[in-house]
C-alpha positions in Angstrom: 116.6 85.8 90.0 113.5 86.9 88.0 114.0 86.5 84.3 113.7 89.9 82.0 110.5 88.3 80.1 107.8 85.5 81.3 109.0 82.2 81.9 106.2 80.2 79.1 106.9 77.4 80.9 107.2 77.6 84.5 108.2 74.2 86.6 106.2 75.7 89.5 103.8 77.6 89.9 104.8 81.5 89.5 103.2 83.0 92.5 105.8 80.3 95.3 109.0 82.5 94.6 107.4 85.5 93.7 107.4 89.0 95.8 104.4 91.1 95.0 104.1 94.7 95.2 101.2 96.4 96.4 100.5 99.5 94.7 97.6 102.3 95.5 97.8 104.2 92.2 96.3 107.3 93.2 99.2 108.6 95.7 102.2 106.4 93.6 103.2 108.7 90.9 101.6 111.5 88.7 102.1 111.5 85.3 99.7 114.1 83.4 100.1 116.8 86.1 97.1 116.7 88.0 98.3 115.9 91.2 96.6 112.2 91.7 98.5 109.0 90.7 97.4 107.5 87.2 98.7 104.7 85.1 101.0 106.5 83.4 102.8 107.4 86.4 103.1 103.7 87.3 104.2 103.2 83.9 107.1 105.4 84.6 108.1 103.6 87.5 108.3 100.2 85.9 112.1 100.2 85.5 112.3 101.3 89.5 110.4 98.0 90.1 112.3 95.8 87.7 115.5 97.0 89.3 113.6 96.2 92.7 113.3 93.0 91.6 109.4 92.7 92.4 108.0 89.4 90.3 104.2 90.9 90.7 102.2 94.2 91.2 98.8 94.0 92.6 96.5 97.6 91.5 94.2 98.8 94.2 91.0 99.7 91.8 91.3 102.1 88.9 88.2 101.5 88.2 85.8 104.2 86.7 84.1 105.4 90.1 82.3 108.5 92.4 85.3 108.0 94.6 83.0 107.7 97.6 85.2 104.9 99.2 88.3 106.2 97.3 87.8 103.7 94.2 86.2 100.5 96.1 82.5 102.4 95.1 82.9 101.0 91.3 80.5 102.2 88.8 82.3 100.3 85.8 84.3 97.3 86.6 85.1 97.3 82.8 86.9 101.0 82.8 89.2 102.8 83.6 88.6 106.4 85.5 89.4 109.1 83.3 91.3 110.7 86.7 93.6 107.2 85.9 94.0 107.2 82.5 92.7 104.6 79.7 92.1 101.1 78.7 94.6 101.9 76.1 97.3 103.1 79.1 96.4 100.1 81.1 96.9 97.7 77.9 100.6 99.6 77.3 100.9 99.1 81.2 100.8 95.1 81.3 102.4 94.9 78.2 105.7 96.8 79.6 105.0 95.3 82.6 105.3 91.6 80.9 108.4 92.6 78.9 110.2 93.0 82.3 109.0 89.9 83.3 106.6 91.7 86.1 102.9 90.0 86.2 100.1 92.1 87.1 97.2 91.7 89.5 94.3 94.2 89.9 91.2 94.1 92.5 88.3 92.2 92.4 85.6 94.0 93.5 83.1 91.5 93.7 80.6 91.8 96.4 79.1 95.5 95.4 79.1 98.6 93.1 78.7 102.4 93.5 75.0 103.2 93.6 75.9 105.0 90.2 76.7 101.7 88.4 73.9 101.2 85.5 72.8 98.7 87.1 71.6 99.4 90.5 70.0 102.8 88.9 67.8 100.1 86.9 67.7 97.8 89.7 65.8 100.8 91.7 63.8 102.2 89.0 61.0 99.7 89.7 60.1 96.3 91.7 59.5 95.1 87.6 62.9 96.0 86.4 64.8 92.8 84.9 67.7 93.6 87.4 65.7 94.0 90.3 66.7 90.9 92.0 70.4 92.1 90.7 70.8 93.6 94.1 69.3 92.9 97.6 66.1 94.2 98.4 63.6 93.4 101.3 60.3 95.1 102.9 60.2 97.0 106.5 60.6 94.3 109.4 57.8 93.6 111.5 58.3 97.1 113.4 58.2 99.3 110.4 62.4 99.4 110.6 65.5 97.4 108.8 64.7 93.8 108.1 67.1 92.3 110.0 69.7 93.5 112.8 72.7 93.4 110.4 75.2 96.4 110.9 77.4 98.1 108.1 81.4 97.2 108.7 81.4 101.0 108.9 78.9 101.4 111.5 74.8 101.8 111.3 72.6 99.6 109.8 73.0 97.8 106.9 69.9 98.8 104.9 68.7 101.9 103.2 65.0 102.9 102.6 64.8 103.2 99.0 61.5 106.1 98.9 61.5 105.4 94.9 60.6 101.9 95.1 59.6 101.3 98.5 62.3 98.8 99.9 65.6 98.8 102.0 68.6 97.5 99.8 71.7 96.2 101.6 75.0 97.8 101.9 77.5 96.1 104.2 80.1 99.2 103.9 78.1 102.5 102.7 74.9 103.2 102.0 76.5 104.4 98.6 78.2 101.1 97.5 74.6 98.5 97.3 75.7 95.0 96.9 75.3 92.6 94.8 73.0 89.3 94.9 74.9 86.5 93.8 72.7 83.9 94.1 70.9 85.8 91.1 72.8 83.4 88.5 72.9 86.9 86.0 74.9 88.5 88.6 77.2 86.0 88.8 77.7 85.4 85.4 78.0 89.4 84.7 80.5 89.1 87.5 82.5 86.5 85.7 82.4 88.4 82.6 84.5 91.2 84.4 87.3 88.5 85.1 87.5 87.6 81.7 87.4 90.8 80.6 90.9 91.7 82.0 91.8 88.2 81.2 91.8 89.0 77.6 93.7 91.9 78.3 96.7 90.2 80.0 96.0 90.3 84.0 97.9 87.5 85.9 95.3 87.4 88.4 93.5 89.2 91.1 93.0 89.9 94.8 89.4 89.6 95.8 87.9 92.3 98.3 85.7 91.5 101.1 85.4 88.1 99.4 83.6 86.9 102.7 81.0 89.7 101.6 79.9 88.5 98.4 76.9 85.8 99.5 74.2 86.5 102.8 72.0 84.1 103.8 69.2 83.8 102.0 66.6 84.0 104.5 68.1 87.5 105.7 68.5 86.3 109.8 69.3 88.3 112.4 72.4 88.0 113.2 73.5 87.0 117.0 74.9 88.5 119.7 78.8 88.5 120.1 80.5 86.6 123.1 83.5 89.2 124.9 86.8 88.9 123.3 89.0 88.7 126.2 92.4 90.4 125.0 90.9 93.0 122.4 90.9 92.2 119.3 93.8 93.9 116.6 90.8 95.7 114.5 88.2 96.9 116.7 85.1 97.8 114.4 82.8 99.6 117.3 79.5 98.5 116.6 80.3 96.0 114.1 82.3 93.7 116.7 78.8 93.2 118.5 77.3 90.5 116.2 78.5 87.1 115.0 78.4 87.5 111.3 76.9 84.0 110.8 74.0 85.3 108.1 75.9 88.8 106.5 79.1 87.1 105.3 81.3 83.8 104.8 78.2 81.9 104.1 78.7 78.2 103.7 77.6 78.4 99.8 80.2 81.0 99.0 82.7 77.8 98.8 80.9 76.3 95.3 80.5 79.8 94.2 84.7 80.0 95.1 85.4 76.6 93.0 83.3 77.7 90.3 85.6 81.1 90.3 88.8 78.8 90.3 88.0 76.7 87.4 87.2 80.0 85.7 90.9 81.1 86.1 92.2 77.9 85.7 91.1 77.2 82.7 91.3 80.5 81.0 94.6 80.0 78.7 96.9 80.0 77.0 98.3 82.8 78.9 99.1 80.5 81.8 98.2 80.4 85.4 96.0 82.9 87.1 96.6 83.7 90.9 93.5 84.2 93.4 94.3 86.0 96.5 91.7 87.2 98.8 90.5 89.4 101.5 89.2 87.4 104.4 89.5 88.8 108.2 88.8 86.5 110.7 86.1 87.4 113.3 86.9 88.5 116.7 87.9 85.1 119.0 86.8 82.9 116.3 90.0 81.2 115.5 91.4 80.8 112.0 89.3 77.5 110.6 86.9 79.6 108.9 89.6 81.4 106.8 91.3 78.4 106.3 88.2 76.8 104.7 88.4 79.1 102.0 91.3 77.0 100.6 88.9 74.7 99.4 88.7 70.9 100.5 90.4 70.0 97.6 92.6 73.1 97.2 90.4 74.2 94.8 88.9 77.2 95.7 91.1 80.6 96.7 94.7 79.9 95.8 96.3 82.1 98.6 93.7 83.5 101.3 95.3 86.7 102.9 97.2 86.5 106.1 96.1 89.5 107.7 96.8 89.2 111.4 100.1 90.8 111.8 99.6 94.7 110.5 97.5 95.2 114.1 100.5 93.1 116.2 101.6 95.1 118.6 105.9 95.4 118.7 106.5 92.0 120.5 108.4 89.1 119.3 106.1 86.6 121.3 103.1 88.1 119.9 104.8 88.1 116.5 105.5 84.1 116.9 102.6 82.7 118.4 100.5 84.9 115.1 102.7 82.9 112.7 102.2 79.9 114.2 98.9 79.8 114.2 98.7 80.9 110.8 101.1 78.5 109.7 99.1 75.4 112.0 95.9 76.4 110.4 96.9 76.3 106.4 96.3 72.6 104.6 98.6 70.5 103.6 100.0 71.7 99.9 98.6 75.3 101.0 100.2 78.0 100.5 99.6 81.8 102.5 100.8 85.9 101.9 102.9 87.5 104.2 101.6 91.0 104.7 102.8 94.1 107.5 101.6 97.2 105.0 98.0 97.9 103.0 96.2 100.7 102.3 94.0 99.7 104.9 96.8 100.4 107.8 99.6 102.6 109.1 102.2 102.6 107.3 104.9 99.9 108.8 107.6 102.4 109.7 105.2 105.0 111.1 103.6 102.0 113.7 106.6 100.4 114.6 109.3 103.1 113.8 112.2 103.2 111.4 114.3 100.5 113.2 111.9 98.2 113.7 110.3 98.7 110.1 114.2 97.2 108.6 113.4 94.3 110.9 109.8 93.7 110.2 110.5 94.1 106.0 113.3 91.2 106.4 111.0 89.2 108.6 108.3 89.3 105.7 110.6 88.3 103.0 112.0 85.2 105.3 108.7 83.7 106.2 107.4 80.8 104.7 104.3 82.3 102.0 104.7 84.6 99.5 105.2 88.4 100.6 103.1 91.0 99.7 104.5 94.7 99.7 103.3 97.6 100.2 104.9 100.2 98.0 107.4 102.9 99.6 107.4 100.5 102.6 111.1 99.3 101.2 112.3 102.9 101.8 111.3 103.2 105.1 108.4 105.9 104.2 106.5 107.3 107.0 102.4 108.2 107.5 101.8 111.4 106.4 99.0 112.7 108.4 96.4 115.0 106.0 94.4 117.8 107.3 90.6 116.8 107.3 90.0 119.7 105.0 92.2 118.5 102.6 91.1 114.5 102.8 88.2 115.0 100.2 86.6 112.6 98.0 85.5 113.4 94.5 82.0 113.9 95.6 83.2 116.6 98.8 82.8 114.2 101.5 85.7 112.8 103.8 87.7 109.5 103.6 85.3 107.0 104.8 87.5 104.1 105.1 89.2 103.1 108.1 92.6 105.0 108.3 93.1 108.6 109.6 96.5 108.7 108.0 97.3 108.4 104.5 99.8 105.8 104.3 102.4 107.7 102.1 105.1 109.6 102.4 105.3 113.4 103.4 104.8 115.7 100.3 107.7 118.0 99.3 105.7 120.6 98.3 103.0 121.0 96.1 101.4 119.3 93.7 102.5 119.0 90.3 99.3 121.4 88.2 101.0 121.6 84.8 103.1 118.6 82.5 105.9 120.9 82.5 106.0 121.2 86.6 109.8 121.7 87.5 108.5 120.0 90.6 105.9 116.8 90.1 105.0 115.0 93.4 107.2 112.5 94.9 106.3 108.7 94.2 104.1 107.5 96.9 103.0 110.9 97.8 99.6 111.6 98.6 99.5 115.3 98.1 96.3 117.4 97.8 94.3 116.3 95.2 92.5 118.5 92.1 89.5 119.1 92.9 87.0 117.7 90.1 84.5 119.9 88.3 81.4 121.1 89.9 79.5 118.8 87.9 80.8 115.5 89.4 79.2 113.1 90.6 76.7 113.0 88.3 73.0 112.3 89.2 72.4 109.1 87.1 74.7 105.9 85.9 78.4 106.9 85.2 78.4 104.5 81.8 77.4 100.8 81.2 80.0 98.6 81.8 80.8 96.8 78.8 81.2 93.4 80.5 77.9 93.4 81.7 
């Protein structure tokens, strides 16, 4: 049973009888009234989760953001969005979170920003500017196009033609989130400074997105053409499934880049150990030897890498067991994996399987061998709760851009809390309609500068 306060001295390691709860804060719970999900709302909830008897909860980005990929667009990965709350929330957050003996995780969101972050809006102000090489930047190809062949996981290319300063600048998701060049050793020690930064303010550790993304090949190569995957493969990407992504991601000196990451967490006390999990999707017929490698020779790069193969199973016990086994063959000796069915990135569990099968799928992931990562309102059984198109806006008017058409939450029972004093506030894990914001959002230049950089 997990203790009512933090063990101080653990005789394993925390995270190898642990259940961790995956929480998306916008559509969990509502606490000022505005009809979005904040950290006060999640707050509220904490006694729901105690009684759950969760060990962990891993935050989906609060970060201060455009919302053009609902949160994952981060302009300040050393803020809070104002939509979420404070740094002074989030601090009362891990602190009541700790006093229930509840650890908290937050995303990583290491391989780009929002092209409002101060620091691309410098990086594109001139070829001159000191964080020019913060970002990555390359001259037309030989034809006058792209540089290179590489394609966006969302589709298109993966450059932009910058008119200001006369360059493309790559984006592997949208042209609006411009990543980051970590082989610039600046970047990567800004970068560093934004773990420590929620290090000092109590964060038990953190799942890294796209963490295949974060380091290209240096030479910017095409990228080849993709054999047929006989079979299909569970996440067809269109376009994207075409290449081998040999040059655009999972580069072979992202694993020093992981160890130096490691040691960072390791040896950031006294609070005790830090988790790494990570986002890592292996391609299309490619077996499961590259994601395994990100366990480090030596164990000493990401603590857990993400089992992802089973949200996209379909209903069949054979296909369930020969997943797990291969999983289960292809983790080192002394490894240790996550079990996951739910994200925000999928269908909910009960809405692709159905209610039955979702009571048999939630005690498979809590009897596998790894350490189960829950999505939250999956317990209860909640279904998808499809959204009208017209009502599935992000901040800056556009649609949801990520790869769901269904909001994986439960069905709204009516509308959204507008005022504190609503007799009716939203239901936790209800992604009702949100507030629009003012007229004036986004802005045109750099949200803030983020404090860590």
């Amino acid at each position: 049973m997990r203790p009512h306060a933090l063990a101080t001295a653990p005789t394993t390691l925390w995270w190898e009888d642990a259940v961790i709860y995956h929480i998306y804060p916008r559509s969990f719970q509502d606490f000022d009234g505005d009809g979005i999900g904040d950290l006060g709302g999640l707050r509220q909830r904490l006694d729901y989760l105690s009684w759950l008897g969760v060990d962990a909860i891993w935050l989906s980005p609060f970060y201060a953001s455009p919302a053009v990929d609902f949160g994952y667009d981060v302009a300040d990965h050393c803020s809070v969005d104002l939509i979420m709350g404070t740094l002074d929330d989030f601090d009362a957050l891990v602190e009541e979170a700790h006093r229930r003996g509840i650890r908290v995780l937050v995303d990583f969101v290491a391989s780009n920003t929002s092209i409002r972050h101060p620091w691309f809006a410098e990086s594109r102000g001139s070829r001159e500017s000191g964080k020019r090489d913060w970002y990555i930047w390359a001259d037309p190809g030989p034809g006058g196009g792209p540089p290179n062949n590489w394609i966006a996981v969302f589709g298109g290319s993966a450059w932009t033609w910058d008119e200001t300063s006369g360059q493309y600048y790559l984006h592997s998701f949208l042209p609006e989130i411009p990543d980051l060049n970590w082989r610039n050793p600046q970047v990567e020690e800004a970068m560093l400074n934004v773990l420590r930064f929620w290090m000092d303010r109590g964060v038990d550790g953190f799942r890294i997105d796209a963490a295949e993304h974060v380091l290209k090949d240096a030479r910017l190569r095409d990228n080849p053409a993709a054999a047929p995957v006989t079979g299909g493969h569970p996440k067809n990407l269109g376009e994207y499934d075409r290449l081998r992504h040999l040059h655009d991601r999972g580069h072979p000196d992202i694993h020093p880049l992981y160890r130096r990451i490691r040691r960072l967490l390791d040896e950031h006390r006294p609070a005790g150990p830090r988790l790494s999990i990570a986002e890592i999707v292996p391609e299309p017929g490619a077996g499961l030897g590259h994601w395994a490698g990100f366990y480090g020779q030596a164990l000493d790069e990401i603590h857990m890498p993400m089992n992802l193969t089973l949200p996209a199973l379909p209903w069949d016990a054979t296909a369930f067991r020969d997943a797990i086994a291969a999983v289960e063959a292809a983790i080192p000796a002394g490894g240790r994996t996550t079990v996951v069915l739910g994200s925000h990135d999928e269908p909910r569990v009960a809405g692709r399987y159905g209610q039955d099968q979702a009571r048999c799928l939630l005690v498979l992931l809590l009897t596998l061998a790894g350490t189960p990562v829950l999505y939250y309102g999956d317990e209860l059984g909640l279904p998808d709760s499809p959204v009208p198109l017209a009502r599935n806006a992000t901040r800056g008017g556009g649609a949801i851009r990520r790869s769901t058409a269904t909001s994986a939450a439960r069905p709204c029972p009516g509308p959204p809390a507008t005022r504190p004093d609503s007799p009716r506030p939203p239901s936790p894990g209800c992604r009702c309609p949100r507030t629009p914001r003012p007229s004036a959002w986004p802005p045109s230049g750099p949200i803030r500068r983020a404090p860590c950089g």
